[in-house]
N, C-alpha and C positions, 0 to 999 in steps of 0.2 A: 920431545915426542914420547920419551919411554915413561913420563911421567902423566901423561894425559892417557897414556895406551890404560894405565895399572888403576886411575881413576874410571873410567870407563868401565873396566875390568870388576871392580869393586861395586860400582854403582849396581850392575846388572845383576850382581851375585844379593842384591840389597833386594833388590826388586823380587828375582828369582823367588826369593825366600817370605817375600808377603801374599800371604795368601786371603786376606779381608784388608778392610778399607775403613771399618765401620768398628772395629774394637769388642767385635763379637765372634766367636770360634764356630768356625765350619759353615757359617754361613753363607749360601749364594751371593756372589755377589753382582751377577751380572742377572738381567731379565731372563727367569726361565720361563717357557710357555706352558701353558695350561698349571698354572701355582697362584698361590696366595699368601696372605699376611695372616699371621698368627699372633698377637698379643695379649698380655696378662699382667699378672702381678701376683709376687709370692710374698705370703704374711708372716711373723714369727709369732710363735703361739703364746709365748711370753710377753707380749708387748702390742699385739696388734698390729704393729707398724712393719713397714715394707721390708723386708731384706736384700742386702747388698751380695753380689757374684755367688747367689747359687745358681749353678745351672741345670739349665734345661736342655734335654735330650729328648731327640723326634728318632721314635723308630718305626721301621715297618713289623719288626719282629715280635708281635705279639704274645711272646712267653718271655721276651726279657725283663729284668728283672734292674738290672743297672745299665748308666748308659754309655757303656765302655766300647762298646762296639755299636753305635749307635749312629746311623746317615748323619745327626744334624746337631748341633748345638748351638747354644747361644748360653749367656749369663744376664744377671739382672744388674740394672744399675742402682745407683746410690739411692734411689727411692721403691728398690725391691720391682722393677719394672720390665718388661722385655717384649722385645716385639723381633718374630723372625721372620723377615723378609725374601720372596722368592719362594715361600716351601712348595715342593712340588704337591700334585692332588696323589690322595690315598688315605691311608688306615691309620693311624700313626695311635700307639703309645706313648705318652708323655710321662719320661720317668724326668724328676725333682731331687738335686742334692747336694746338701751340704753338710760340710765335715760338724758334729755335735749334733746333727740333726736327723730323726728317723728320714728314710726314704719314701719318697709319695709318688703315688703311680695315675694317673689319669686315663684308664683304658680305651681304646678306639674311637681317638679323636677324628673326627672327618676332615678334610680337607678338599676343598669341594670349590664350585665359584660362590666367591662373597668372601668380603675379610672374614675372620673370625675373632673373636674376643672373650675370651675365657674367661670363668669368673674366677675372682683369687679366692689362691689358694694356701693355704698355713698351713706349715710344715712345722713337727712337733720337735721342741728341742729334747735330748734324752733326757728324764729325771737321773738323781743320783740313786745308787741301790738303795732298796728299798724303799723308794719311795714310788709316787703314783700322781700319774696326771691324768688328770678329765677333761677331754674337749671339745667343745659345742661349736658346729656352726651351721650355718644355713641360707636362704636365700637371699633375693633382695627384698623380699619382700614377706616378713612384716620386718619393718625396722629393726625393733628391738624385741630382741628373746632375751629371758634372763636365765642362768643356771641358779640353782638352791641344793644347798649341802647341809644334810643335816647329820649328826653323830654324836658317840658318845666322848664324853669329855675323862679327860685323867684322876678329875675329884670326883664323878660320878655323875655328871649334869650330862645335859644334852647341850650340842650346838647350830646355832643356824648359820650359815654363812651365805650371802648374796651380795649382790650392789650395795644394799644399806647397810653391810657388816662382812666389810671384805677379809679381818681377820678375826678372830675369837678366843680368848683364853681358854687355855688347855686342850685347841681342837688338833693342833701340829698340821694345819692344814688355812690355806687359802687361795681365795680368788683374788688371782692375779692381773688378770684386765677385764672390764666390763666392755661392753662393744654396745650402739646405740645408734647405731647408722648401716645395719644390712651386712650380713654375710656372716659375723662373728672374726675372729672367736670368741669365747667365754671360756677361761682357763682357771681349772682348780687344781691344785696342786697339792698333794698329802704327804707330809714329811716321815709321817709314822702312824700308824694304826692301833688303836687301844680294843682291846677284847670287844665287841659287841657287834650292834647290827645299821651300815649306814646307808640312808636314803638320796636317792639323787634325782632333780625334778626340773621341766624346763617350762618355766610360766609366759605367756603369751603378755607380756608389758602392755605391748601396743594394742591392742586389743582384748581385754581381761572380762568380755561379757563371757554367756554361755558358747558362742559361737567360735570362740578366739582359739580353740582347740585344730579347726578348720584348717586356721593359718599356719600354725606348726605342721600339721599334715601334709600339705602341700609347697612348702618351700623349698626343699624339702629341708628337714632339720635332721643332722648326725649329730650320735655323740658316741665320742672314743676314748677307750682307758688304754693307757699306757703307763708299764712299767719300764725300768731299767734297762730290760733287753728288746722291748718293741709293745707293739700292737696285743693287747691282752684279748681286747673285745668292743665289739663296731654295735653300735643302734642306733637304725633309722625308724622315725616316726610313724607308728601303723597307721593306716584310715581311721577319719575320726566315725565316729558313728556317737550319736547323743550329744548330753552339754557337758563342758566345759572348757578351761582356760587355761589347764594346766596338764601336760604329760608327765606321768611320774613313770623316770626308764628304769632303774634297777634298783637292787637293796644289793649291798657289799656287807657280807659277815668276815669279821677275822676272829678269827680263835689262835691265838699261838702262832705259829707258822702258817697257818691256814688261810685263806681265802678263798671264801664263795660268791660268785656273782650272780644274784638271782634276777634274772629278768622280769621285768611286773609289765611295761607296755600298756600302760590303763592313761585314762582321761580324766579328770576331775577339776572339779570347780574350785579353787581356791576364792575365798571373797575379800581376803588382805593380801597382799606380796609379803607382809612385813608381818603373819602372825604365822611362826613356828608350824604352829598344830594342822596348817594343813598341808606341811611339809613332810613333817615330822607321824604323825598316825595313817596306821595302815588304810586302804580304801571304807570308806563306809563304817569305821572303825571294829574292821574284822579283824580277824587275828590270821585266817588264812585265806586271804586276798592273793595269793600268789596261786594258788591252785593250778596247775596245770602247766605253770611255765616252767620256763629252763634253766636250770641250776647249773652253775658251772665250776667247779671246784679244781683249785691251785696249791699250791705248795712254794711258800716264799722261796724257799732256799731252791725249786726247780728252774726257776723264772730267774 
């Protein structure tokens, strides 16, 4: 009898202590009223592909910033997936995180009736100091956006780096995944910076008429630079207005320790993907096509 009483005893204290059923943290598990299904998928920016137990955090707290005190979590499974079940309705932040990886924040997601279904999301892994990642993504729709990297090389050349030239002699820089099926990313990654001035462009693949500018506008299309310590600087797509097929977002000067990131935000026609020059020369082949925009000046050793 005293040996049935201690297993009984033990069983309950087993139980006591689970708190899901489903192998995800914090999650409802019983039917709550008036909630819904929230699913997604989290990308690594290195690779495209899903990521395994980062999680996700549901809050109402609107200035949080990680999800340590957070209502709700779940993780991803082995193919970067998650679906939280039961969330009650409201406002929710969706902060994203895993250890090597900046943190990503999803502002006032709704929760409302109707599942909801996220679109993925890629989470930047950190570069090593000094170096520098650029990353592109965008909607489901146009397919395929390309990134284009052009700069100065160590012997003096210029370089172009895209899909058809994902590394290059002497650039200390490359593209890391191409993407060709909706959302991105498109990840350039800079090992090191040589004196001069680089150009960074997002061409409309799937659509390369004068109109194909349209597409990038409305996807909507980001692109972000990150350094070592985080989030340098975010560009999204302005309205298109005129033709073309290509956004060209910023020029990146280094001099020395120095880093400037000039914003240009212009449209233009490229009529090859694969010829340099309409990567590589300023708009209209001006010299100060930048006029007006915004310069943003850094300091490696600050960052």
């Amino acid at each position: 009898m005293k040996k049935i009483y201690i297993l009984i005893v033990i069983t309950l204290a087993l139980i006591s202590c689970t708190t899901k059923t489903d192998g995800y943290l914090g999650e409802p598990t019983a039917f709550v009223p008036n909630s819904e299904v929230v699913s997604g998928s989290i990308v690594d920016s290195q690779t495209g592909r899903g990521l395994a137990l980062a999680t996700i955090s549901f809050t109402l707290d609107q200035s949080a910033t990680t999800g340590v005190n957070a209502q709700y979590h779940t993780i991803t499974d082995q193919s970067g997936n998650f679906s939280m079940n039961n969330l009650p309705y409201g406002n929710y932040n969706v902060i994203i995180e895993l250890s090597g990886y900046f943190t990503r924040i999803i502002n006032d997601v709704e929760v409302a009736n109707g599942q909801i279904q996220l679109t993925p999301q890629t989470i930047v892994q950190q570069p090593a100091a000094d170096s520098y990642r650029i990353v592109l993504t965008w909607g489901s729709t146009p397919s395929d956006l390309d990134a284009h990297f052009t700069g100065p090389t160590s012997a003096g050349s210029r370089f172009h780096i895209y899909f058809g030239n994902k590394t290059s002699s002497g650039a200390s820089s490359n593209l890391d995944v191409d993407d060709t099926s909706s959302y991105g990313p498109e990840t350039v990654t800079i090992t090191s910076l040589v004196d001069g001035t680089y150009r960074y462009s997002v061409h409309n693949f799937t659509n390369q008429t004068t109109s194909g500018g349209s597409g990038i506008a409305s996807s909507p299309t980001k692109v972000e630079i990150y350094n070592h310590y985080g989030l340098m600087q975010s560009f999204t797509a302005p309205t298109f207005t005129g033709n073309g097929n290509t956004w060209r977002v910023f020029e990146l000067v280094a001099s020395g320790t120095n880093v400037s990131i000039n914003s240009i935000n212009t449209y233009i026609l490229a009529t090859s993907y694969s010829d340099a020059t309409y990567f590589v020369k300023p708009v209209n082949g001006s010299t100060n096509d930048n006029s007006g925009k915004g310069l943003i000046h850094f300091n490696i050793a600050e960052w």
